[in-house]
N, C-alpha and C positions, 0 to 999 in steps of 0.2 A: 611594526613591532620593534621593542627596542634590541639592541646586539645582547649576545650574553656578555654579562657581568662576571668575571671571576670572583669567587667569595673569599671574604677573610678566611685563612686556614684555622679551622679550628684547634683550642687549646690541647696541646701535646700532637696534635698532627693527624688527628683522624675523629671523626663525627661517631660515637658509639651507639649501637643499637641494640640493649638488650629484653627488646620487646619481643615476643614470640606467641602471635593472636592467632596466627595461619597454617594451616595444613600440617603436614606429617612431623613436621620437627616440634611444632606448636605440641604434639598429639602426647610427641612420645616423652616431651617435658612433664606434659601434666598425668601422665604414668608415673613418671619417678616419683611425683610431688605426693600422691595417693598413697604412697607405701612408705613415705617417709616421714620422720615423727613431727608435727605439727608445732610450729613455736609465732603465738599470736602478737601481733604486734601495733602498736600504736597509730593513729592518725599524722601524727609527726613523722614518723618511719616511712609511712603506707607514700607520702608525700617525697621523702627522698628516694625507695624506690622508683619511684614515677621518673624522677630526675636522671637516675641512672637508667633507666631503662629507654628513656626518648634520648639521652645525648646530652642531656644539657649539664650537665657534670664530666663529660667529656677530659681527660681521658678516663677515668673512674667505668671501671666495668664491676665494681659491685661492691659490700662496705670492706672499710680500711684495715687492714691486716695491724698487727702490734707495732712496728717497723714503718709503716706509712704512718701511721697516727701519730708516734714519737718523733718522727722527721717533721712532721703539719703542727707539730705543737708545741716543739724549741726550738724549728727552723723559718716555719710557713711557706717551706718545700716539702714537697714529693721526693721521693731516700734518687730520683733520677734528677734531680735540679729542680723542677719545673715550679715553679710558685706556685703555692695554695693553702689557703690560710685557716680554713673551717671543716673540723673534723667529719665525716661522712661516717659514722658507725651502726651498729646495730646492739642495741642494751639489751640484756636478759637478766634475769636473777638468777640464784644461786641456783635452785629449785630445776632451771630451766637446761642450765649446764651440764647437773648430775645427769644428764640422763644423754646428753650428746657425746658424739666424739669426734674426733678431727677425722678427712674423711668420709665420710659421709652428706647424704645428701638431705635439704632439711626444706620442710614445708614452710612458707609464710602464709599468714590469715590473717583477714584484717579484722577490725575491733569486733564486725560481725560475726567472723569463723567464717567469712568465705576463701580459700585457697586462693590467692591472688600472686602469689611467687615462689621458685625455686632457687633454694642456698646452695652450691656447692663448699660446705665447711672445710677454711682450708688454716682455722685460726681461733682458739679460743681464750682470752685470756682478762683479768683483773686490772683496773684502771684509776687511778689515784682522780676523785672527784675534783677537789681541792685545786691539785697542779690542775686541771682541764678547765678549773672557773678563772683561776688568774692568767693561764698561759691566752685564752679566746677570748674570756667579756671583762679582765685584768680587775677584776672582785671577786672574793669569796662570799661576797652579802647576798645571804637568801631573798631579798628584796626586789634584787633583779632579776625578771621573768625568764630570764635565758638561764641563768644557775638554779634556778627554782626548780625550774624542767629536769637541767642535769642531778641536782640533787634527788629527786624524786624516783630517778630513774632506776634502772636495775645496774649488779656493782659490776661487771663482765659483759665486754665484746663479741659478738661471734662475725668473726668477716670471710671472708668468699667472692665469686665469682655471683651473678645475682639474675633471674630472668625473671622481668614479668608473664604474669602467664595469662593476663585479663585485659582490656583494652580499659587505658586509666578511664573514670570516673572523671568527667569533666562537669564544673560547678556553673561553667558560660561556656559552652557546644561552641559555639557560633565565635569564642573568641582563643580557642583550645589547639594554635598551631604549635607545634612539634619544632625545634631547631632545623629539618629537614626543611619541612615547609616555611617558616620565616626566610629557611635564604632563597629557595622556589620563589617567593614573592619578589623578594628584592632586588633578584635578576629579572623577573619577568616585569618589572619595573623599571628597571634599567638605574637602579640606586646602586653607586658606589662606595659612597659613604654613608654610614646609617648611626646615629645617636640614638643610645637607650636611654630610657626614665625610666627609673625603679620608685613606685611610691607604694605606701603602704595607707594614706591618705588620701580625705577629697581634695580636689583638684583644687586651688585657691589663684589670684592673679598673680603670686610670687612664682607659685610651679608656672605659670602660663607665660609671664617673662622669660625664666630660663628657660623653658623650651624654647620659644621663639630665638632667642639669642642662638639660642643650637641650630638650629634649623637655617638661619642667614650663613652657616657655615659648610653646611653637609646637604645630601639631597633628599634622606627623608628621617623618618621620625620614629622607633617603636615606643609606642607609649604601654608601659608594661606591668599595669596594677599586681602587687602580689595578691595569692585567693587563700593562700594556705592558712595554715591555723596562723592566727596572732590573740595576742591578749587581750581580757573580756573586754576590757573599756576601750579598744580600738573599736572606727566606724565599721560597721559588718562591711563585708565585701560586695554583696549586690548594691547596699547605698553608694560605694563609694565609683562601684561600675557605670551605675546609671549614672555620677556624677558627669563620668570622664564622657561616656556616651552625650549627655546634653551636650557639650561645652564644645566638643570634638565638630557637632552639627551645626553649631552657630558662627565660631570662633576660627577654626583651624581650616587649611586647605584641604580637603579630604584626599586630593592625589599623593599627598604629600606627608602622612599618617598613618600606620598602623597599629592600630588598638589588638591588641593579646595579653591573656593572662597568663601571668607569671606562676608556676603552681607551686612555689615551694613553699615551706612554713618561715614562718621569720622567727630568727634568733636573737634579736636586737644585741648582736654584738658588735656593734660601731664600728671600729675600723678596720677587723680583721672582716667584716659582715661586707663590708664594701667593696674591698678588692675581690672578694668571691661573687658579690654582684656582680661585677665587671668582668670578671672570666665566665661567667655563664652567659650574660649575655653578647662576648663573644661567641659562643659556643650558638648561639640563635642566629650571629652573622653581622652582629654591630661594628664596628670599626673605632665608636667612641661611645663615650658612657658619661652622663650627666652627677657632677662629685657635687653637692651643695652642702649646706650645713646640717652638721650633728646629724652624719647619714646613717642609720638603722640605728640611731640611737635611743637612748632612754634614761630619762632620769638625768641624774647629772653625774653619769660615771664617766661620762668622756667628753674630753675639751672639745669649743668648738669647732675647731678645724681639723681635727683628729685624724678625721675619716680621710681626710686628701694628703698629710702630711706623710703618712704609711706608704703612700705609694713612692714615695724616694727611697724604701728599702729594698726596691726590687728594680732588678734591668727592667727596663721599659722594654728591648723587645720579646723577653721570655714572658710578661702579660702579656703585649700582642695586642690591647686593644688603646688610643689613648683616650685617658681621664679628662674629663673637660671641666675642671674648677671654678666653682660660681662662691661668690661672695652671697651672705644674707642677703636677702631683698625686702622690700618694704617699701610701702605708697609711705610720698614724700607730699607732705599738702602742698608746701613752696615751690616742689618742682614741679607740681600736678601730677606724677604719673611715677609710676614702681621704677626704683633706683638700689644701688646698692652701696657699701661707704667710699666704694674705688669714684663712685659720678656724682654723687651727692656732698654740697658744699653745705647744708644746714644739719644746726644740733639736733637731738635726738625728740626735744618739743615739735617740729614737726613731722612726726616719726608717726604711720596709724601703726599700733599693737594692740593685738584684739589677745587675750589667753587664752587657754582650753575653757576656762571655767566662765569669760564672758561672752565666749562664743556660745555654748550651752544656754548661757541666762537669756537670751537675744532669741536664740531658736524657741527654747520654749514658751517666751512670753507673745509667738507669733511674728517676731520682727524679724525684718529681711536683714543681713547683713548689710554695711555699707559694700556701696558698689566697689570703691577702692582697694575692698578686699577681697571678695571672692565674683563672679559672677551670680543674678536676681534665679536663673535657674538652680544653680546649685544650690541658692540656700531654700528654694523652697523644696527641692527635695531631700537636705537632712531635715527641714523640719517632717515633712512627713516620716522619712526614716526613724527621728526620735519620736514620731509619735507613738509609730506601732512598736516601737520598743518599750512604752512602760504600760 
């Protein structure tokens, strides 16, 4: 058996737990929650609860008071130092306010009405939409699915202390470890160093390079699909799971791999989107975090290197975990084999680029990708995936 592993300390210095499924403390929560006034909340919420309630927002014990949100949002510190870049709040309308007060204790429910959290209200206040689209996804263009959300939303914050009261709703059982548990594995693995992937994507040969490059570095691998909401025209999350599942079985070392899903929603806010990737998945027990191009971006609101240049605004060790910077990739015909401009001495004529839109045309007219680019099982399971999608 291997020795224990000491774990990376998690971000702000303690693993948070504000899950409570068990016994008398569990009981006398979901008392309070019964006699307290009921404020339903969103699937994107229901999602960051989850976040705070397993650890993986760590130090965050529950959404961000007036004072923490304006320190995250013309500092991208915490009002204690600690860097963090993506607001954690909870939206209400006006409607929702009139009838609160600081103080007291407040029901959450999800989209269904089922009681699934306890607020301790310790904060209510009005939020300038505007400054929160340029300050996080730096546009105010409705266009972009992350300000679309925010504008959408309700004009007031209510923060507090935060308990789940339900054991989260997992989308893949089998793939639903906890920050607890990822670093239980890692020790009981005897991995010291562990590289996260955040993909919101199927798996293609360009992800499957920078992995591997990762991996010739470190001892093992969390391969970490997001499940949460993302936007309609991303691939659903079972296609893109089954992807990673094939590829994981043929391709990868399987001692050397851990497949888990990531539960948050994605905001596609690029570079401040990144560095909070990286602090959660230290918070799972990573050590490094895979930086590649135009990371949780969208559209063309952020440069291509965006997402890794941000991280020169912050001390390296108050993140805590380091970034591991990949150039674009791309199968090279000349070179034979996926390179990037740092290894590749030819013009961009022998460059294979496939778009969104001729990947599409390929799937559906029954054709396999070239092998160059994706692996023959992946693409026959988007084509099925697009099948039963129309």
């Amino acid at each position: 058996m291997p020795s224990f592993v000491a774990p990376i300390t998690p971000h702000g210095g303690k693993l948070i737990n504000q899950l409570r499924i068990e016994g008398p403390a569990a009981a006398a929560l979901y008392e309070r929650a019964l006699v307290a006034p009921l404020v339903q909340i969103s699937e994107v919420i229901l999602s960051d609860l989850e976040l705070i309630a397993i650890g993986v927002v760590s130090p965050l014990t529950g959404f961000m008071d007036r004072s923490a949100y304006q320190s995250v949002l013309e500092h991208m510190h915490l009002p204690d130092g600690l860097p963090w870049t993506i607001p954690i709040t909870l939206p209400v309308s006006a409607d929702v306010v009139n009838r609160l007060r600081v103080g007291q204790d407040v029901a959450l429910a999800d989209p269904a009405g089922r009681i699934v959290g306890l607020l301790e209200l310790s904060d209510i206040f009005r939020y300038d939409k505007t400054a929160e689209a340029e300050a996080v996804y730096r546009t105010t263009d409705d266009k972009h699915p992350g300000v679309a959300r925010l504008y959408a939303q309700g004009d007031h914050y209510l923060a507090g202390n935060v308990w789940m009261l339900v054991e989260p709703v997992a989308s893949f059982p089998d793939l639903a470890y906890t920050p607890l548990q990822t670093r239980e594995l890692f020790s009981q693995r005897g991995w010291r160093q562990i590289v996260a992937f955040q993909t919101r994507n199927p798996i293609h040969r360009a992800h499957e390079y920078l992995q591997k490059c990762a991996l010739e570095m470190v001892d093992g691998l969390l391969l970490h699909p997001l499940v949460g909401e993302t936007k309609g025209d991303d691939i659903p999350a079972d296609v893109r799971v089954e992807s990673y599942r094939a590829v994981l079985e043929h391709y990868y070392p399987a001692s050397r791999v851990l497949l888990a899903a990531f539960p948050a929603a994605m905001r596609y806010a690029g570079p401040r989107e990144a560095v909070f990737h990286a602090i959660c998945r230290k918070n799972y027990g990573c050590t490094h975090f895979i930086v590649g191009r135009d990371h949780a971006g969208v559209g063309n609101y952020y440069g291509t290197y965006d997402a890794q240049l941000i991280f020169r605004e912050f001390d390296p060790e108050l993140i805590g975990i380091t970034p591991l910077m990949f150039e674009h990739a791309f199968h090279c015909h000349a070179c034979g084999q996926v390179v990037t401009a740092k290894t590749c001495p030819h013009d961009s004529t022998q460059w294979l680029h496939l778009s969104g839109t001729q990947v599409r045309q390929k799937l559906l007219a029954g054709e396999l990708l070239p092998l160059e680019f994706t692996r023959p099982e992946v693409s026959r399971i988007l084509m099925r995936g697009m099948d039963t999608s129309r």
